[in-house]
DRENTORKOL-3810 file (N, C-alpha, C; in nm, 4 decimals):
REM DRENTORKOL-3810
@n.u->0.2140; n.v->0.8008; n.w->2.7987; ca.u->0.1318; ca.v->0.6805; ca.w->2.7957; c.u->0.1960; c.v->0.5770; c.w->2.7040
@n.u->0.1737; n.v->0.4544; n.w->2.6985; ca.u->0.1848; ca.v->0.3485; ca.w->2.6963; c.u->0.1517; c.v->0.3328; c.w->2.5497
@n.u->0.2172; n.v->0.3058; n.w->2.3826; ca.u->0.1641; ca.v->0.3055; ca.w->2.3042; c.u->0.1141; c.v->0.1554; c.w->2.3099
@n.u->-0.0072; n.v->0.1765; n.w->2.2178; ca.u->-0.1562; ca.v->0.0313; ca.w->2.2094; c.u->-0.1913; c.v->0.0669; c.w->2.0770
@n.u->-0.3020; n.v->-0.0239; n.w->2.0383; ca.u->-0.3825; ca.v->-0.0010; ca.w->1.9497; c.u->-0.4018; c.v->0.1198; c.w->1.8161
@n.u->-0.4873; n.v->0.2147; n.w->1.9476; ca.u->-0.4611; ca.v->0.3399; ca.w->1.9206; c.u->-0.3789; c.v->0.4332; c.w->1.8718
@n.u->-0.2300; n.v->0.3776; n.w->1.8584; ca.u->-0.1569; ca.v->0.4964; ca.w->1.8120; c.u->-0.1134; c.v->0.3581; c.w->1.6568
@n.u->-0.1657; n.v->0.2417; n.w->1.6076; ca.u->-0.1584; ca.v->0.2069; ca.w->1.5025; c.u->-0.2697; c.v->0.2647; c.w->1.4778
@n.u->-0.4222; n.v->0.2971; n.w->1.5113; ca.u->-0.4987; ca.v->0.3621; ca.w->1.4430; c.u->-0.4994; c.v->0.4982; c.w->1.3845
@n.u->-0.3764; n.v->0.5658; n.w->1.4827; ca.u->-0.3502; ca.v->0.7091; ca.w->1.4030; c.u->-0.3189; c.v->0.6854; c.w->1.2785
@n.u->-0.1875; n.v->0.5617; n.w->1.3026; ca.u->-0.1065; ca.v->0.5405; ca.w->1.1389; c.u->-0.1921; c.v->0.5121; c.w->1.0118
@n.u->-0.3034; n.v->0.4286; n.w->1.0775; ca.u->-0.4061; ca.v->0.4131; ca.w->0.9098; c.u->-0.4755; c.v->0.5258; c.w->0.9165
@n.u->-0.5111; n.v->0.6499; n.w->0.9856; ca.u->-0.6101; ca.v->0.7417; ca.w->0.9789; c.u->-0.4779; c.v->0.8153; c.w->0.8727
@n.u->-0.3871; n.v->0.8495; n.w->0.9238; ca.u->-0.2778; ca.v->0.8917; ca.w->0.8142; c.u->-0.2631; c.v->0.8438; c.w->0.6809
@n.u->-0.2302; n.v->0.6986; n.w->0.6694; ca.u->-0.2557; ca.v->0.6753; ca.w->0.5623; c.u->-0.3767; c.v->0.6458; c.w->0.4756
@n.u->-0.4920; n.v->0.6599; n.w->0.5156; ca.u->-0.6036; ca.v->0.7189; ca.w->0.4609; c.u->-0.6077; c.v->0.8445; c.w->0.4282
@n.u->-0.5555; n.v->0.8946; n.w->0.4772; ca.u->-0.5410; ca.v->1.0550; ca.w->0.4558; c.u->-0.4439; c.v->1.0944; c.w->0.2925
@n.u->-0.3458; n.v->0.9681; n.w->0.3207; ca.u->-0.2730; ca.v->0.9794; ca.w->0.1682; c.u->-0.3203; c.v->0.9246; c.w->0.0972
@n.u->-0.3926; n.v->0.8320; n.w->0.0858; ca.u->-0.4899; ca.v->0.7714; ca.w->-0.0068; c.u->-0.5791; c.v->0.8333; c.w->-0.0608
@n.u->-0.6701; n.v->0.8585; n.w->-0.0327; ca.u->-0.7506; ca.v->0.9846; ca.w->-0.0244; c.u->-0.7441; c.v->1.1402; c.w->-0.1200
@n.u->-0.6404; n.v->1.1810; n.w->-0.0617; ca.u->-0.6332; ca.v->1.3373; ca.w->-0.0776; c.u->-0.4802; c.v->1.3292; c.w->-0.1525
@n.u->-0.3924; n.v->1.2140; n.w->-0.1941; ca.u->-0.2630; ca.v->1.2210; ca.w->-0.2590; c.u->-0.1626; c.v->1.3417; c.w->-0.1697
@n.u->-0.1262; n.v->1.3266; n.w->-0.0616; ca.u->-0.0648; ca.v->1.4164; ca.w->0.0607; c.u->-0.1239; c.v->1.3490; c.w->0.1895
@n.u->0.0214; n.v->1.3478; n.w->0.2691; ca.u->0.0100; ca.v->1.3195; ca.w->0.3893; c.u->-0.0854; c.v->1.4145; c.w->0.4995
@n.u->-0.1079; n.v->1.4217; n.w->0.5927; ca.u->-0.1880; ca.v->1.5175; ca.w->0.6719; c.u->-0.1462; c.v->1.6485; c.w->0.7135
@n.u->0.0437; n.v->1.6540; n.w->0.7226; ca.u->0.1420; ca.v->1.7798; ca.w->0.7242; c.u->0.2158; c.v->1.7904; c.w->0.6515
@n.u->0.2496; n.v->1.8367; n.w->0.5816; ca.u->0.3654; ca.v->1.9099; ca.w->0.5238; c.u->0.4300; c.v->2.0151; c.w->0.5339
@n.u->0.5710; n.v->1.9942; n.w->0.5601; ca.u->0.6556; ca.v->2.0495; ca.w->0.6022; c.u->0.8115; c.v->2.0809; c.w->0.5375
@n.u->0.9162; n.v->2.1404; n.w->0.4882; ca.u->1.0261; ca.v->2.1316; ca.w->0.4530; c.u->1.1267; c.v->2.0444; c.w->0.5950
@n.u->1.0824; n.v->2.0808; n.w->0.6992; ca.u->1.1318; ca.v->2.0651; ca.w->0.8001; c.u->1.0473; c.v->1.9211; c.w->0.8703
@n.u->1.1446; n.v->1.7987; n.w->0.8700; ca.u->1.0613; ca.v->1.6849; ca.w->0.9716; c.u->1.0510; c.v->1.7287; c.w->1.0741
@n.u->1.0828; n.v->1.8230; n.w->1.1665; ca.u->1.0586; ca.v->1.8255; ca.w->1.3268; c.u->0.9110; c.v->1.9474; c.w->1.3116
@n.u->0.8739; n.v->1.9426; n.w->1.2220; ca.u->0.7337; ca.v->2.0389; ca.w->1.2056; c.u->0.6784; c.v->1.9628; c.w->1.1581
@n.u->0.7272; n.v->1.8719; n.w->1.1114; ca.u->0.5945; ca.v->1.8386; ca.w->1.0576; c.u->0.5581; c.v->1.6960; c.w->1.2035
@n.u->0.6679; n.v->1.6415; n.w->1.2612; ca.u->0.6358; ca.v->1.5152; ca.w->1.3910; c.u->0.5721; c.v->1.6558; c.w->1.5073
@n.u->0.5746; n.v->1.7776; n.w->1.4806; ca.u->0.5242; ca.v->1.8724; ca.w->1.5783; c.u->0.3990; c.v->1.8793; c.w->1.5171
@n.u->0.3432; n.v->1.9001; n.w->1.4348; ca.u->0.2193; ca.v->1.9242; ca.w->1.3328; c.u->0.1268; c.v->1.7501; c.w->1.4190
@n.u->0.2074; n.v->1.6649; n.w->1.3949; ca.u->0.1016; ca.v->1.5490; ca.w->1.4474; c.u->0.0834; c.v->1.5315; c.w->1.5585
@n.u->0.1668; n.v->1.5970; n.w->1.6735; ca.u->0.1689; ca.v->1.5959; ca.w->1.8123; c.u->0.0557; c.v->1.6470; c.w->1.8385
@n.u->0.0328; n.v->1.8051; n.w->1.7385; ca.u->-0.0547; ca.v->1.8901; ca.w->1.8664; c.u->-0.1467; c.v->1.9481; c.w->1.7585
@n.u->-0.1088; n.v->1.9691; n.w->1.5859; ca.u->-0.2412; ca.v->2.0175; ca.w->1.5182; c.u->-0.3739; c.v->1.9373; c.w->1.4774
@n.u->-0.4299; n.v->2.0085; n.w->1.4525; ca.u->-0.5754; ca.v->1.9502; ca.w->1.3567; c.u->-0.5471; c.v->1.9457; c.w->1.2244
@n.u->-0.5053; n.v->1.8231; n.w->1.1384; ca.u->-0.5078; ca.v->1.8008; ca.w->1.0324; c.u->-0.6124; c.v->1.9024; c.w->0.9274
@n.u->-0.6019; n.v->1.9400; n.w->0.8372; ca.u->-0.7059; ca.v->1.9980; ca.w->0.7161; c.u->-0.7703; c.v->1.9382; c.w->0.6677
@n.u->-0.9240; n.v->1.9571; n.w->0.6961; ca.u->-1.0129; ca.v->1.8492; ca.w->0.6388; c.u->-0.9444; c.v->1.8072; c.w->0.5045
@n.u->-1.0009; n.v->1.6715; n.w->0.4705; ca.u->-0.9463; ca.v->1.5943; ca.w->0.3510; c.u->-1.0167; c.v->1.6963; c.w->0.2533
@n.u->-1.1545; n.v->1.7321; n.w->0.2638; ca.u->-1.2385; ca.v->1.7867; ca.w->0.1529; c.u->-1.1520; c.v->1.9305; c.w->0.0962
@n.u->-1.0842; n.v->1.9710; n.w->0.1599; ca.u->-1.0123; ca.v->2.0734; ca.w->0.1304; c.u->-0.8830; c.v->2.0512; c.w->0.0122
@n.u->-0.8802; n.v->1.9477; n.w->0.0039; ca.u->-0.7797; ca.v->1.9056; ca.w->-0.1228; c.u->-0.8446; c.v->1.7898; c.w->-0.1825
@n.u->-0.9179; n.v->1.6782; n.w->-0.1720; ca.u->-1.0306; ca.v->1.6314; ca.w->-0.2583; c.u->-1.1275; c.v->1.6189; c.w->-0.2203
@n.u->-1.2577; n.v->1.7162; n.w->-0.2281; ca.u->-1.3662; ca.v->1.7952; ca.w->-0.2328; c.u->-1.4725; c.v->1.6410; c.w->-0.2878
@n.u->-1.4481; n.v->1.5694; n.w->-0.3297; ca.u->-1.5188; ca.v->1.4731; ca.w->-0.3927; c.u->-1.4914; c.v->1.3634; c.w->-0.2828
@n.u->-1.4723; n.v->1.3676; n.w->-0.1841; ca.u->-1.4490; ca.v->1.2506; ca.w->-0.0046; c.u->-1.5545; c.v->1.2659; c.w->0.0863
@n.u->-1.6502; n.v->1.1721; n.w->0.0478; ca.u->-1.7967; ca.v->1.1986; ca.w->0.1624; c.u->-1.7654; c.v->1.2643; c.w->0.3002
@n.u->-1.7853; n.v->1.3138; n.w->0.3228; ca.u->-1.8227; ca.v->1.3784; ca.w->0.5055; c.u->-1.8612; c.v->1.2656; c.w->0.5752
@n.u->-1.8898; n.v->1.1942; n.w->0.5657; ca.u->-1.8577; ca.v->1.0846; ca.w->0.6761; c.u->-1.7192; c.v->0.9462; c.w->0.6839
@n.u->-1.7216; n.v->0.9658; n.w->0.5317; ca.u->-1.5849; ca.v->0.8910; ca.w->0.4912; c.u->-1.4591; c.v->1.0158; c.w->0.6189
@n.u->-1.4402; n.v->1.1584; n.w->0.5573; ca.u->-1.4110; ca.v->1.2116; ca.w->0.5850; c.u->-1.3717; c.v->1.1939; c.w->0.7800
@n.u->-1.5189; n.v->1.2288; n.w->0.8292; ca.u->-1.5037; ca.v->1.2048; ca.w->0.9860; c.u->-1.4224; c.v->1.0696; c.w->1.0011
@n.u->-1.4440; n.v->0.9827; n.w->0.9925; ca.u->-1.3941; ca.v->0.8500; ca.w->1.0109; c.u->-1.2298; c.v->0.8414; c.w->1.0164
@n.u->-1.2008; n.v->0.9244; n.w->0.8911; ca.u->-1.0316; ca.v->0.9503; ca.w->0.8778; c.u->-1.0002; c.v->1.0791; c.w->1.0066
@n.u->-1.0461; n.v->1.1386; n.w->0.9991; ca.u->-1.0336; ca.v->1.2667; ca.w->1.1028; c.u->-1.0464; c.v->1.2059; c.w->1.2472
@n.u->-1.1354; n.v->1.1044; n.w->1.3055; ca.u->-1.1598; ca.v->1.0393; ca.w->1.3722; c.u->-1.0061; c.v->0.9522; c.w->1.4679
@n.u->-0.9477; n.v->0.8738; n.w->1.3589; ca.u->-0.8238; ca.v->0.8069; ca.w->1.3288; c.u->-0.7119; c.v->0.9031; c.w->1.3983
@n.u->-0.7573; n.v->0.9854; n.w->1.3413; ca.u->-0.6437; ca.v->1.1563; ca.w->1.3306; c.u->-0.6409; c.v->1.2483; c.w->1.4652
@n.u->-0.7283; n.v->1.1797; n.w->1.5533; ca.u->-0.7335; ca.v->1.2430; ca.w->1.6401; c.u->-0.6408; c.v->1.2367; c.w->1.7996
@n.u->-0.5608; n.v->1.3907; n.w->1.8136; ca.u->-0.4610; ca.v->1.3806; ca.w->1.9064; c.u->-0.4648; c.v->1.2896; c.w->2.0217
@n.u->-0.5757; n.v->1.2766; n.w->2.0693; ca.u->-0.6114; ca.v->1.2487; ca.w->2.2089; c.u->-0.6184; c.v->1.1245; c.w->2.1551
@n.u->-0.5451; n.v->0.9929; n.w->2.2301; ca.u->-0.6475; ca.v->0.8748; ca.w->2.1979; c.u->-0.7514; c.v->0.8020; c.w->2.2453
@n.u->-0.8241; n.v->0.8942; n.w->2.3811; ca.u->-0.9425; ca.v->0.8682; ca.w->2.4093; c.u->-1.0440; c.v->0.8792; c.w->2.3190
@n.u->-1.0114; n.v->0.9892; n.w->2.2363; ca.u->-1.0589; ca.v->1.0374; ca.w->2.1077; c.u->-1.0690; c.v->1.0028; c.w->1.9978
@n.u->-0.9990; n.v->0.8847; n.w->1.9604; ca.u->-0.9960; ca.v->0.8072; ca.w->1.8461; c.u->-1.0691; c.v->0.6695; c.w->1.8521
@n.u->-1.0663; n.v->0.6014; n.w->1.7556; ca.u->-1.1284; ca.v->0.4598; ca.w->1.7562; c.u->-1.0619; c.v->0.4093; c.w->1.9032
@n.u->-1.1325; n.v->0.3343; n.w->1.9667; ca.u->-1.0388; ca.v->0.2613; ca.w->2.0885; c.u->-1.0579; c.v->0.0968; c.w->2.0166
@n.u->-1.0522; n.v->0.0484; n.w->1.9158; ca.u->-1.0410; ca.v->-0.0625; ca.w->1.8670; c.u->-1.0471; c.v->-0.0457; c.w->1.7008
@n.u->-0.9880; n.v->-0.1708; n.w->1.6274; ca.u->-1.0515; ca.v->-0.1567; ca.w->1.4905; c.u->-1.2040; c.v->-0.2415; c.w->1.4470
@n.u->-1.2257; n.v->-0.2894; n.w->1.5995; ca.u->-1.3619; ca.v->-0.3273; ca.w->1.5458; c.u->-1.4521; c.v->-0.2037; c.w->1.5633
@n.u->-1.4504; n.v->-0.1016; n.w->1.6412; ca.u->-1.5106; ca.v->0.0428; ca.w->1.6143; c.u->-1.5021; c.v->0.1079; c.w->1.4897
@n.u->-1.3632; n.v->0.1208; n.w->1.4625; ca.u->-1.3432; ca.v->0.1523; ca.w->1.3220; c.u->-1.4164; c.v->0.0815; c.w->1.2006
@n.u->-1.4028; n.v->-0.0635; n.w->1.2170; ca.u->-1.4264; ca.v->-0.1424; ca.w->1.0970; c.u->-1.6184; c.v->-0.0810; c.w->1.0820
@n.u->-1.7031; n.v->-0.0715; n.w->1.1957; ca.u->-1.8101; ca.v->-0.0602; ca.w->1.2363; c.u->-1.8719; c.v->0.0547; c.w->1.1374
@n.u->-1.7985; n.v->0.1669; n.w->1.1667; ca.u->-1.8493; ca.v->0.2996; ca.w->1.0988; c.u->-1.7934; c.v->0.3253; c.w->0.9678
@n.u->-1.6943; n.v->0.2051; n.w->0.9434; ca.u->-1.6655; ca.v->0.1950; ca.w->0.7583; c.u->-1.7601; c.v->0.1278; c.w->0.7402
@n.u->-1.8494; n.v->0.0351; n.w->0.7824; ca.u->-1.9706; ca.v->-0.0582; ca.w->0.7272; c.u->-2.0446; c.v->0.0236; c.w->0.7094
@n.u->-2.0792; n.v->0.1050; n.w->0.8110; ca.u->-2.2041; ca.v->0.1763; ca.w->0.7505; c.u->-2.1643; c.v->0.3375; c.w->0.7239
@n.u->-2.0405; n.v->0.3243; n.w->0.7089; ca.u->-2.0918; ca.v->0.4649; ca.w->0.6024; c.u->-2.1275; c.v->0.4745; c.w->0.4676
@n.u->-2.1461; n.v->0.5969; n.w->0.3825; ca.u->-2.2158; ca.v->0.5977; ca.w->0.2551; c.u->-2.1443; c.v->0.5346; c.w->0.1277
@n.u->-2.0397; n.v->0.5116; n.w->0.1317; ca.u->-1.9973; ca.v->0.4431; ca.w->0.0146; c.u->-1.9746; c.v->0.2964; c.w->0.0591
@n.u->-2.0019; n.v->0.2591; n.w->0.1816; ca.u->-1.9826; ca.v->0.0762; ca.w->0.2294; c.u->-2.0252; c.v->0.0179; c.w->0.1075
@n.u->-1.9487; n.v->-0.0812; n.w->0.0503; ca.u->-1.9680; ca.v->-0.1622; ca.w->-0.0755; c.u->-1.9753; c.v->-0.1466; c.w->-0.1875
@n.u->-1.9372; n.v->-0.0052; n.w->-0.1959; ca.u->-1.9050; ca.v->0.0162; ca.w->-0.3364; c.u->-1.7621; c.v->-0.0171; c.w->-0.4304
@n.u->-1.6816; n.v->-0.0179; n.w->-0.3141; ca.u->-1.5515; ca.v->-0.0213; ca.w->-0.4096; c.u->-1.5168; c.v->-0.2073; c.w->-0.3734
@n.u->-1.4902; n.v->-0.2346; n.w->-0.4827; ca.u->-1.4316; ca.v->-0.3748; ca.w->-0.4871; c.u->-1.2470; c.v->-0.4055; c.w->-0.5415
@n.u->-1.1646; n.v->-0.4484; n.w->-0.5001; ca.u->-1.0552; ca.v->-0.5435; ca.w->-0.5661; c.u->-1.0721; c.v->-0.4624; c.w->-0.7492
@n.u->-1.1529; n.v->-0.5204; n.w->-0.7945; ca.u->-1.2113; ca.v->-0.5048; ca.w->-0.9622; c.u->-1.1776; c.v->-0.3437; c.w->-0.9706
@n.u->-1.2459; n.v->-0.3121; n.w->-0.9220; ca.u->-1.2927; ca.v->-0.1488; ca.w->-0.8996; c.u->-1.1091; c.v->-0.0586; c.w->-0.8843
@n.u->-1.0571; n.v->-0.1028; n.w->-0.7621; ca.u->-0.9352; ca.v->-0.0733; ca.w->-0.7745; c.u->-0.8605; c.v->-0.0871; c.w->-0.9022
@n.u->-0.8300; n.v->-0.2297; n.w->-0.9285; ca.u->-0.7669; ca.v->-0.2467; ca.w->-1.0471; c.u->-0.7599; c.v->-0.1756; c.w->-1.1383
@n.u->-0.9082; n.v->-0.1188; n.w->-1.1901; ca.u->-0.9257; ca.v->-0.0642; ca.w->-1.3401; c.u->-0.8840; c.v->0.0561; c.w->-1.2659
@n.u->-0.9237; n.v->0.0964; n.w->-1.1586; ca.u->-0.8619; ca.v->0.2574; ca.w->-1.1391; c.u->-0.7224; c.v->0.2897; c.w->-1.1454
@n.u->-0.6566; n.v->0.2222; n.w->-1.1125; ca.u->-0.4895; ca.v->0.2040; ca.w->-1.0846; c.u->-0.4622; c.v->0.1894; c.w->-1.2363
@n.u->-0.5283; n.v->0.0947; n.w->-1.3297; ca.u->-0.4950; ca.v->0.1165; ca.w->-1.4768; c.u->-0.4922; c.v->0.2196; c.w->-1.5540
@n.u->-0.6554; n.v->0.2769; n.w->-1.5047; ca.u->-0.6401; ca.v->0.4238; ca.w->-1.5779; c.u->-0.6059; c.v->0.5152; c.w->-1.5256
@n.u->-0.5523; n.v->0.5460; n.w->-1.4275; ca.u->-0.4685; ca.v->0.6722; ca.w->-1.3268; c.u->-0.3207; c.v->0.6614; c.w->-1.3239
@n.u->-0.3348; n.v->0.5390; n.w->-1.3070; ca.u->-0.1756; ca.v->0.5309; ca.w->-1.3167; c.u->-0.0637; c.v->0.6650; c.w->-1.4012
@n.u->0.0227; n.v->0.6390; n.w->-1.3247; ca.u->0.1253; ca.v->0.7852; ca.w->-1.4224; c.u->0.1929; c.v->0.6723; c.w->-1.4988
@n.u->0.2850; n.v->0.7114; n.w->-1.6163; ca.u->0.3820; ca.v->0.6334; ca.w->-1.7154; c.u->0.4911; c.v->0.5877; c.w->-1.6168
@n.u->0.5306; n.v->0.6841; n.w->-1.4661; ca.u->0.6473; ca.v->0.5811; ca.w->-1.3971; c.u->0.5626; c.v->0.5002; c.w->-1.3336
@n.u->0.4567; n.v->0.4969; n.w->-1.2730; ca.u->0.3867; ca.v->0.3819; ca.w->-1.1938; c.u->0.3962; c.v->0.2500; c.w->-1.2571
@n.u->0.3606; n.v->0.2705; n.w->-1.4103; ca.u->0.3614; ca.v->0.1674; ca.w->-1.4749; c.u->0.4784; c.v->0.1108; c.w->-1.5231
@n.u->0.5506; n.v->0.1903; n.w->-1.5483; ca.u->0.6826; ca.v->0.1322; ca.w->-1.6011; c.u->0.7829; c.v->0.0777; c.w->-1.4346
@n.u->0.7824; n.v->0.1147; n.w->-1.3244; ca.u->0.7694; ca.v->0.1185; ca.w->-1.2479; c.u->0.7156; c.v->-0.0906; c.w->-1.1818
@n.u->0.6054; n.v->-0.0517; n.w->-1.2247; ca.u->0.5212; ca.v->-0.2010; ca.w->-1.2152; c.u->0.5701; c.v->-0.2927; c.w->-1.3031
@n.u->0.5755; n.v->-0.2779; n.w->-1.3979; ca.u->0.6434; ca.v->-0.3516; ca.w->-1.5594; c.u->0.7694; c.v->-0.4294; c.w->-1.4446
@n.u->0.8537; n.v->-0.2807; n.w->-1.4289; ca.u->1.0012; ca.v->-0.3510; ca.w->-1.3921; c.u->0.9748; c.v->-0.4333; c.w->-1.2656
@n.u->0.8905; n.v->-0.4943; n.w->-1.1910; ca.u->0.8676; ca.v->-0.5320; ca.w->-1.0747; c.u->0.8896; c.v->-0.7123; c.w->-1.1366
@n.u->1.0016; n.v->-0.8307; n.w->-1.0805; ca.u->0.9821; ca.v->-0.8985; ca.w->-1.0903; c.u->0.8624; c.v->-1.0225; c.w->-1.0766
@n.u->0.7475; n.v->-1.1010; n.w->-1.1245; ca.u->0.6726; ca.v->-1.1610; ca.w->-1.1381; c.u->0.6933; c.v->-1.2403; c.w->-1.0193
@n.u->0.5595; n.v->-1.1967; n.w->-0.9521; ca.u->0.5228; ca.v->-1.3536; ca.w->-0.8323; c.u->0.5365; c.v->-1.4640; c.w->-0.8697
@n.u->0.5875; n.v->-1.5176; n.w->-0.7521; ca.u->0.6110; ca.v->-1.6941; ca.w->-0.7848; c.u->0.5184; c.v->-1.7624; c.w->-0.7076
END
């Protein structure tokens, strides 16, 4: 089939998945297991490596993640839909990030950031 939409919605269900849970959805020593792992497995629920990711946050990424793309969002206004109303809709802000990224941050993130030349 014809890639659309749908197979950029896998890519953010993935990278939600690293956001999230700090790990991609496979891991593998080997890349051809792990581009085999996204072909044909079922990802590991997120809650299984951070246990603190609502179950519906959760579905939504799993959703994304799903092989079939009849099976997945068929738009991101579907997607955008069931991030509105799931249970944490509006809690996290810009602000909210910031201070988290301040205090999580590792010493290379930051030093890391430091060395990043200043927007113009």
């Amino acid at each position: 089939a014809e890639p659309d939409a749908r197979s950029d919605i896998y890519s953010l269900g993935a990278m939600a998945y690293f956001l999230l849970t700090g790990r991609p959805p496979f891991v593998d020593d080997k890349a051809i297991k792990v581009l085999m792992a996204h072909a044909y497995e079922i990802p590991p629920p997120l809650s299984k490596f951070e246990p603190g990711v609502p179950a519906d946050v959760e579905q939504i990424v799993l959703k994304c993640l799903a092989k079939k793309a009849a099976d997945r969002y068929q738009n991101v206004s579907e997607l955008a839909a069931d991030l509105d109303n799931c249970s944490v809709a509006g809690r996290w802000s810009g602000s909210h990030a910031a201070n988290w990224w301040k205090s999580n941050a590792s010493e290379e993130a930051a030093d890391a950031e430091a060395a990043q030349p200043a927007a113009a």
